[in-house]
C-alpha positions as CSV (number, residue, x, y, z in Angstrom):
1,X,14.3,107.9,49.8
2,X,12.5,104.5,50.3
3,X,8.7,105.1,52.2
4,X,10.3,105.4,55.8
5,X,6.9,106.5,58.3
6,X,8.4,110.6,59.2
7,X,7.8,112.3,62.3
8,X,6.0,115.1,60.2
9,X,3.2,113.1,59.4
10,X,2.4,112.0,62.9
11,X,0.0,113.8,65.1
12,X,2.0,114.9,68.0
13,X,-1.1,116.9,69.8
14,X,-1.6,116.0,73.4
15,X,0.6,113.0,72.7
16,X,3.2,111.7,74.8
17,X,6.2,110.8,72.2
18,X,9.1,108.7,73.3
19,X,11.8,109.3,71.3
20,X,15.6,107.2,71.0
21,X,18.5,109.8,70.8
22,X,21.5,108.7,70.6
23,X,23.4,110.8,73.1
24,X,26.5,108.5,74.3
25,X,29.1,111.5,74.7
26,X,29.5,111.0,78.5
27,X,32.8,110.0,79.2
28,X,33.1,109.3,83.3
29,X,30.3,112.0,84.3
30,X,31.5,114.5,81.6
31,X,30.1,115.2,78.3
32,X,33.3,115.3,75.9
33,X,31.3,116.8,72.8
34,X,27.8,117.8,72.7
35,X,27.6,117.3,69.1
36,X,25.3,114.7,68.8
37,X,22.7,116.0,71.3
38,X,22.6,119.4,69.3
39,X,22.0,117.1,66.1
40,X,18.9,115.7,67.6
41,X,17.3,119.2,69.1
42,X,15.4,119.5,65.7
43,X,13.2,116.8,66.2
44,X,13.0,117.7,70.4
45,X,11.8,121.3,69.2
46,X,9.5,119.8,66.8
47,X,7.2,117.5,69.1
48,X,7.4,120.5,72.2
49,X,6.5,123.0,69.1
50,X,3.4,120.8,67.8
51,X,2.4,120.2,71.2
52,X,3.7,116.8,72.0
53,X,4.9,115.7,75.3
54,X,8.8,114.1,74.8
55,X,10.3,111.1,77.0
56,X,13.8,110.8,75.9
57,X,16.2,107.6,75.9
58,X,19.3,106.9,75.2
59,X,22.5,104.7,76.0
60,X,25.4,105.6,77.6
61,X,28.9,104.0,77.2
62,X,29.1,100.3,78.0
63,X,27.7,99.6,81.9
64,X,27.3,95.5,81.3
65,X,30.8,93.2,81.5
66,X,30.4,91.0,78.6
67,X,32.3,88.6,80.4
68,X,30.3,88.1,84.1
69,X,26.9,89.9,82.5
70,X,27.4,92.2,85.5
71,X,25.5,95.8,84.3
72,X,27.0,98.7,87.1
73,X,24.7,101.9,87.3
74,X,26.7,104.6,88.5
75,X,27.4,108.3,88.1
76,X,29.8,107.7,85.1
77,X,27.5,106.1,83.1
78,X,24.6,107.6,84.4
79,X,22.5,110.6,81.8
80,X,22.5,113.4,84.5
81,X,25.0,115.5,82.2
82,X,22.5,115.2,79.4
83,X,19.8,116.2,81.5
84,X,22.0,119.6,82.6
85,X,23.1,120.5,79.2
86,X,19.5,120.5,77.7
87,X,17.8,122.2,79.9
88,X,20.6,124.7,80.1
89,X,20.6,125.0,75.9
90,X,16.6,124.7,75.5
91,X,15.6,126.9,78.9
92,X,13.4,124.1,79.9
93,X,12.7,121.5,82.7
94,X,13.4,117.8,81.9
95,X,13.4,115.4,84.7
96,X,14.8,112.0,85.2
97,X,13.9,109.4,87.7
98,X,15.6,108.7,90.4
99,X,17.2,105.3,90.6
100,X,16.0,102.7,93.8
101,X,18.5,100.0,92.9
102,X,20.6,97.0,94.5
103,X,22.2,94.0,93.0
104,X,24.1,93.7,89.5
105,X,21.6,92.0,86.8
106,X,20.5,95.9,85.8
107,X,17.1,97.6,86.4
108,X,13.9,95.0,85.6
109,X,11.1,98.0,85.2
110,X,9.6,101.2,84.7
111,X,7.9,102.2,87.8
112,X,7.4,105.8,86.8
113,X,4.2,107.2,87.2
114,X,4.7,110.3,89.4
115,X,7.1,111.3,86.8
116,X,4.2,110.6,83.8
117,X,1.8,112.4,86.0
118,X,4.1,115.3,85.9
119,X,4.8,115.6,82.6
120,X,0.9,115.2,81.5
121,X,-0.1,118.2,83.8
122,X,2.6,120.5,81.9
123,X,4.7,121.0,85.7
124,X,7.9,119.8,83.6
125,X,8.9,119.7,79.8
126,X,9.7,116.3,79.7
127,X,11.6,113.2,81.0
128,X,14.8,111.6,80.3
129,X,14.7,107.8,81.4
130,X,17.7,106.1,82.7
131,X,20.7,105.0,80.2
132,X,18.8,102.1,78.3
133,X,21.7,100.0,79.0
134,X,20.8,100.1,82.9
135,X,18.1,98.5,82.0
136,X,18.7,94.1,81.8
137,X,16.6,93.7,78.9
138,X,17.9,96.3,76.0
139,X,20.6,93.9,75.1
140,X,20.1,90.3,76.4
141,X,18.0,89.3,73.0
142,X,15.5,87.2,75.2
143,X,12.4,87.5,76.5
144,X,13.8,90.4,79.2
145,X,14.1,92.3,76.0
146,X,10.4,91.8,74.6
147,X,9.4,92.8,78.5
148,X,11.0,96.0,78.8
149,X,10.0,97.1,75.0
150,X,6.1,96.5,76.2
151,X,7.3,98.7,79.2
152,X,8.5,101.4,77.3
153,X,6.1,101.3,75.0
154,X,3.5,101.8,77.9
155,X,4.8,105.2,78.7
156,X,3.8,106.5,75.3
157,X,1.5,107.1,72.2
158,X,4.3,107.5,69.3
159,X,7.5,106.0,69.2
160,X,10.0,108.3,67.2
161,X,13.8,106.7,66.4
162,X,16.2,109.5,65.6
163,X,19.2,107.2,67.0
164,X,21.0,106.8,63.8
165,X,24.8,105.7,65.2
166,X,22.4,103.2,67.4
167,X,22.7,100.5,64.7
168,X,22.1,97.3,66.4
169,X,18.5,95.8,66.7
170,X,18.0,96.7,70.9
171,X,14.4,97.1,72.8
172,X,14.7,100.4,72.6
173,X,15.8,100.8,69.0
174,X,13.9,98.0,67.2
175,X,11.3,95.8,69.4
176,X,9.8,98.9,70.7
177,X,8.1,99.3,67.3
178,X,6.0,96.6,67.7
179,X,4.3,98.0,70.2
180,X,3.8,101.8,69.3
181,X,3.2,103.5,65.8
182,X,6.8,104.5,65.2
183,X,8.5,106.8,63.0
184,X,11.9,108.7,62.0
185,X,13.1,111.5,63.5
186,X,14.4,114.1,61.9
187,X,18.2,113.2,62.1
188,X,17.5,110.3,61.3
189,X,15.6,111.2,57.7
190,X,18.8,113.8,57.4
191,X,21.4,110.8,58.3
192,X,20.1,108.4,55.4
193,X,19.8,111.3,53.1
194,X,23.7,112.2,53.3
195,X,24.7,108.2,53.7
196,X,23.1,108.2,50.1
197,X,26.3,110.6,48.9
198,X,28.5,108.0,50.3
199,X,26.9,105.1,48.3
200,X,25.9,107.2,45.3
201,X,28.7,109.8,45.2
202,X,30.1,112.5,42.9
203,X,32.8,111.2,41.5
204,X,36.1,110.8,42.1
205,X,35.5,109.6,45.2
206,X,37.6,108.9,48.1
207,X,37.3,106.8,51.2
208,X,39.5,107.2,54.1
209,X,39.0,104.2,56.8
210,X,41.3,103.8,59.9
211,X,40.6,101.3,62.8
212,X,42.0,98.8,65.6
213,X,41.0,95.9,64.5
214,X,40.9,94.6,60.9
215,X,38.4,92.0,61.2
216,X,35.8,94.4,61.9
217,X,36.4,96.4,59.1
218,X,37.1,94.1,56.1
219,X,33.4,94.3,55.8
220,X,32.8,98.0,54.7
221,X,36.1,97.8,53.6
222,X,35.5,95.0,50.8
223,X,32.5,97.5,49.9
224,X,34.3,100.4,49.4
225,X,37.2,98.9,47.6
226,X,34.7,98.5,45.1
227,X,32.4,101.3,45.0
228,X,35.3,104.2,45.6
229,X,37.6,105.5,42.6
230,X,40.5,105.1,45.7
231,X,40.6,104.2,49.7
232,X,43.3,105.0,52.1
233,X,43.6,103.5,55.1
234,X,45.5,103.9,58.1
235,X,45.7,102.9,62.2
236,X,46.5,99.6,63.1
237,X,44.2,98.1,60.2
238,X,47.0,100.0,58.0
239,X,49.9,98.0,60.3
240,X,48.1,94.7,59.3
241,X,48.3,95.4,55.8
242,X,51.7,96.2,55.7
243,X,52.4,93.2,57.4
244,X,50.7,91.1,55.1
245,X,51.6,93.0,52.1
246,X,55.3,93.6,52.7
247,X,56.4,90.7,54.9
248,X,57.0,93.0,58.0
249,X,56.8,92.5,61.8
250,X,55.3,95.0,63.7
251,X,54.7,94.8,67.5
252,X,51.3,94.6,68.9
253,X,50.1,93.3,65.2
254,X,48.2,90.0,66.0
255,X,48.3,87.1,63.6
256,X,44.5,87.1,63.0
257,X,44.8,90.8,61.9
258,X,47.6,89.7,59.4
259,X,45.2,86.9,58.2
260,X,41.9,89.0,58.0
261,X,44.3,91.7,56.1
262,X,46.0,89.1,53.9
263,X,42.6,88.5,52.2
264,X,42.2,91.5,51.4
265,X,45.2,92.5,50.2
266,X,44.8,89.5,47.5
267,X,41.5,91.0,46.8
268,X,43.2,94.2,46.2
269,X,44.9,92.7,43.0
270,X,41.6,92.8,41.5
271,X,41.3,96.6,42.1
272,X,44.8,97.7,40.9
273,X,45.6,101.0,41.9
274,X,42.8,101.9,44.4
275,X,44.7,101.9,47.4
276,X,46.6,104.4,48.5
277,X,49.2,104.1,51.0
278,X,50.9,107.1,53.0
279,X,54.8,106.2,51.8
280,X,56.0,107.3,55.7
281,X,55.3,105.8,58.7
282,X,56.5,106.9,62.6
283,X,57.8,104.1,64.6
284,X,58.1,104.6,68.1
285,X,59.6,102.7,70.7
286,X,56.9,103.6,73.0
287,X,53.4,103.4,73.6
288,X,51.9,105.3,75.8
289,X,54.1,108.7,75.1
290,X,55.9,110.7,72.7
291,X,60.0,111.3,73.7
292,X,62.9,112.8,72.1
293,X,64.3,109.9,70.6
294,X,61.9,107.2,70.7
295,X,60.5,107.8,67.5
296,X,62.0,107.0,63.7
297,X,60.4,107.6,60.1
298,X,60.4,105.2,57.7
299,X,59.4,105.3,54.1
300,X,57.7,101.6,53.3
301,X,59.9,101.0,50.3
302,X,62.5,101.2,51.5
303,X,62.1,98.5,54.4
304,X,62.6,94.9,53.3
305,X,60.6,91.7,53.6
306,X,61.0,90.6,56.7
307,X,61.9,94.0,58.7
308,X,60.5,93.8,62.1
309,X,59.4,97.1,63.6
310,X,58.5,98.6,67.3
311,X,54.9,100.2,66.9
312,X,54.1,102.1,64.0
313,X,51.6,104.6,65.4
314,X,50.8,107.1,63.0
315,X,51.4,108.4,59.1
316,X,54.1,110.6,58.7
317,X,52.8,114.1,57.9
318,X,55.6,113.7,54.8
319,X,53.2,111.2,53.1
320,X,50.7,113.9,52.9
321,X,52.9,116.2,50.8
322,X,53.7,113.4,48.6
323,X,52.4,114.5,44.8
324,X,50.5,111.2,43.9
325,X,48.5,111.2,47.5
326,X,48.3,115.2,46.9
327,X,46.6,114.9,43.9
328,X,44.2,112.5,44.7
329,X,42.6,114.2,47.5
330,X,42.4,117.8,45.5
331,X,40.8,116.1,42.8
332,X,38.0,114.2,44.8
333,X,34.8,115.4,44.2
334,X,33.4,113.5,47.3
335,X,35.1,112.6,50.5
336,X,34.2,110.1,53.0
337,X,36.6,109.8,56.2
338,X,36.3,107.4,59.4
339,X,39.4,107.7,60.4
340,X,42.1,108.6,63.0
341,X,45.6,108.0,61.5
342,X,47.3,108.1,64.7
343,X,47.5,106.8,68.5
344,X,45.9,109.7,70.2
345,X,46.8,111.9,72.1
346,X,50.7,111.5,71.5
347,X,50.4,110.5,67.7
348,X,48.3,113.2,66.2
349,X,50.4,114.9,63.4
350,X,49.3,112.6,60.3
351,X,45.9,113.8,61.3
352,X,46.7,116.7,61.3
353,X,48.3,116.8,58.1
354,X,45.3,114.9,56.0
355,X,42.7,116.6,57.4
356,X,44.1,119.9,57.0
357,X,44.9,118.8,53.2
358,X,41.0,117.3,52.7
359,X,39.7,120.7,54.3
360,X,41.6,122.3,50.9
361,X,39.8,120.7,48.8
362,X,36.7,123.4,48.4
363,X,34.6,121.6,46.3
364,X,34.2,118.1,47.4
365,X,31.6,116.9,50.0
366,X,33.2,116.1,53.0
367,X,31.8,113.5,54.9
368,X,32.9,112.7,58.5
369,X,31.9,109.5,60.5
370,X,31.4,110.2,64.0
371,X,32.6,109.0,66.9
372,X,36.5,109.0,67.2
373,X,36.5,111.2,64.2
374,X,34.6,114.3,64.9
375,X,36.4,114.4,68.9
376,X,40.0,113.9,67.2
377,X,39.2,116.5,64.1
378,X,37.7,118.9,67.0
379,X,40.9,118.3,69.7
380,X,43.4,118.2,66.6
381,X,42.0,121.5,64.5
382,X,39.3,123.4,66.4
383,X,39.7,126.2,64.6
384,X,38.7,124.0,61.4
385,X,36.0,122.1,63.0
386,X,34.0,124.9,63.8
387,X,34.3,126.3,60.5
388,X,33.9,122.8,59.0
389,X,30.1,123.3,61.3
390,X,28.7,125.9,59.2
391,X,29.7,124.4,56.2
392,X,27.5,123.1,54.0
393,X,30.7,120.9,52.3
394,X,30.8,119.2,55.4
395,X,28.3,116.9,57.0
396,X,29.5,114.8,59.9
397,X,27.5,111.5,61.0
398,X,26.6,110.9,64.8
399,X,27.4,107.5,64.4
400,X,30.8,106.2,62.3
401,X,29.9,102.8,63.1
402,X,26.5,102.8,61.9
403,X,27.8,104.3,58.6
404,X,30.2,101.6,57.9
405,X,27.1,99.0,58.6
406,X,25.5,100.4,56.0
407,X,28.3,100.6,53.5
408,X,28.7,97.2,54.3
409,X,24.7,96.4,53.5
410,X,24.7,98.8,50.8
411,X,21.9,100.6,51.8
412,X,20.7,102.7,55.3
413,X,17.6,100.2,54.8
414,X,18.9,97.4,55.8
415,X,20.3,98.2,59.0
416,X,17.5,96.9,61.7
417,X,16.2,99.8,63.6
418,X,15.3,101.1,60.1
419,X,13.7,98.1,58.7
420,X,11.6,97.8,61.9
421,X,10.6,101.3,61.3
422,X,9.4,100.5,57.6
423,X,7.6,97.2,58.4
């Protein structure tokens, strides 16, 4: 590991230590998967354990229209949940602020010294701040965000980041460390440890990549082409390329995705062999539900140029008992997957089917991207999830998006909230 400043060699004493989680699993009031906040109780443990007093901060879902700029603080985007569950799993007291608030530009400052004052004289564990995205500064890049980072960083002595999945270069994930002596957490130190088995893995290795949009992905997706022994992909990125590479029409396909993925599929001539595509795909005549009827499977080859289909919203689970596709997921020695093959909830069986096949494969490191991924694996096959938790074949990401960044970049060091952390 390149010299990234730990949380271990800080003195956390008397100190009041603000530290970035990334805990975004409320969906409307309710947390959907507490995964990612049992990932980060290490670090928590560790500053209450060495003394330390913690401040915690996190974002939660997407309160700001990108469109008017309008940021809404209410109850479904609100950390209260988080609050609950903690002091519930740890048996302690952590408070956070009440909210005085009117108007729709998001809160302007950190008025919180009651709350401080409680925390220094022991009378609670520690605070949670509101969602950082409440706040108008964390995203707006101007001089909003330089003001609330000085704020924040006025609440504290140490500054510890153990946000992985929080990839992009916020106040509270990157200019904050300007202002405070800053270090990793220890998800964070775990997170760029197991990204290094994805860019330096045991081969074979295999990359599974599903997604909406193909434009988004062709990034990590270029990357991986060239560092993996073979790449699957599948979701609507997988519709795209079919399109481009086969001539078909499939509704809801966009002619930008059939442009991003026509690139790539000419780039794929240079890598010949390396993808691997599930032979059968479910068309449906639907898209928001599953029907008797409404739902055909087609093997690719034996549609012709020019076929137009209805939406194609999953993999077949046929292609997974297909030798070829078989044998090159029981022969992987490292597995990467960010992916959902199907339109959940109704279009879940292709899932099903590769995850349950990658899961038989007892030797290879299994690594899950988060997000999407670990709540469909967990929905789909509980049973196998919480095996897949004790483990040690598996190791599942908080953040999938942060883990394509860095295949992208190459490295976890030059995503910016760790660069910042390093400089």
């Amino acid at each position: 590991m390149q010299k990234i400043p730990q949380i271990q060699d800080a003195e956390l004493k008397g100190k009041i230590v603000l530290i970035r989680v990334d805990h975004n699993v409320v969906k409307k009031g309710i947390i959907k998967d507490p995964y990612r906040i049992d990932a980060s109780l290490d670090t928590i443990k560790l500053v209450l354990n060495n003394g330390g007093k913690p401040i915690l901060m996190s974002h939660v879902g997407r309160p700001k229209d990108k469109k008017t700029g309008r940021i809404e603080i209410s109850e479904k985007t609100s950390v209260q949940p988080i609050v609950q569950y903690l002091n519930d799993k740890l048996g302690l007291t952590f408070i956070t602020p009440e909210i005085q608030y009117s108007g729709n530009t998001g809160l302007s400052n950190l008025s919180y010294q009651e709350e401080l004052k409680k925390l220094k004289a022991g009378e609670v564990d520690g605070l949670y701040l509101p969602n950082t995205r409440w706040f108008a500064g964390e995203e707006s890049k101007d001089e909003k965000t330089e003001t609330l980072a000085k704020q924040l960083a006025e609440l504290a002595d140490i500054f510890v980041n153990d946000a992985f999945g929080s990839w992009q270069p916020h106040a509270s994930t990157y200019n904050i460390t300007k202002f405070l002596p800053s270090y990793a957490g220890l998800l964070m130190q775990k997170e760029i440890e197991n990204l290094k088995r994805v860019l330096e893995p045991v081969r074979p290795f295999l990359a599974v990549v599903a997604g909406s949009k193909f434009d988004t992905k062709i990034g990590p997706l270029t990357a991986l082409l060239k560092s993996a022994d073979h790449l699957i992909i599948g979701g609507v990125i997988y519709n795209a390329y079919l399109c481009a590479k086969y001539g078909f029409r499939i509704k809801g396909i966009s002619d930008e995705d059939i442009q991003a993925a026509s690139e790539f599929v000419k780039l794929t001539q240079e890598y010949p062999g390396k993808i691997v595509e599930p032979l059968f795909i479910i068309e449906s005549d639907l898209l928001e539900e599953k029907i008797e009827g409404s739902c055909k499977t087609h093997n690719i080859h034996d549609l012709k140029a020019g076929t137009e289909l209805n939406y194609v919203l999953d993999a077949a689970p046929r292609a997974f008992k297909e030798k070829n596709l078989q044998g090159i997921i029981n022969l992987a020695n490292t597995i990467f997957v960010n992916a959902v093959m199907g339109f959940t909830p109704h279009f879940g069986e292709g899932t099903i089917a590769m995850y349950s096949l990658i899961d038989k494969n007892k030797k290879a490191a299994k690594l899950f991207g988060g997000g999407d991924t670990l709540q469909e694996f967990k929905n789909l096959l509980p049973v196998i999830y919480k095996k897949a938790l004790t483990d040690n074949k598996y190791y599942f990401f908080t953040g999938g998006g942060t883990i394509l960044k860095a295949i992208k970049e190459g490295s976890a060091f030059g995503l910016e909230p760790v660069k910042a952390l390093m400089e």
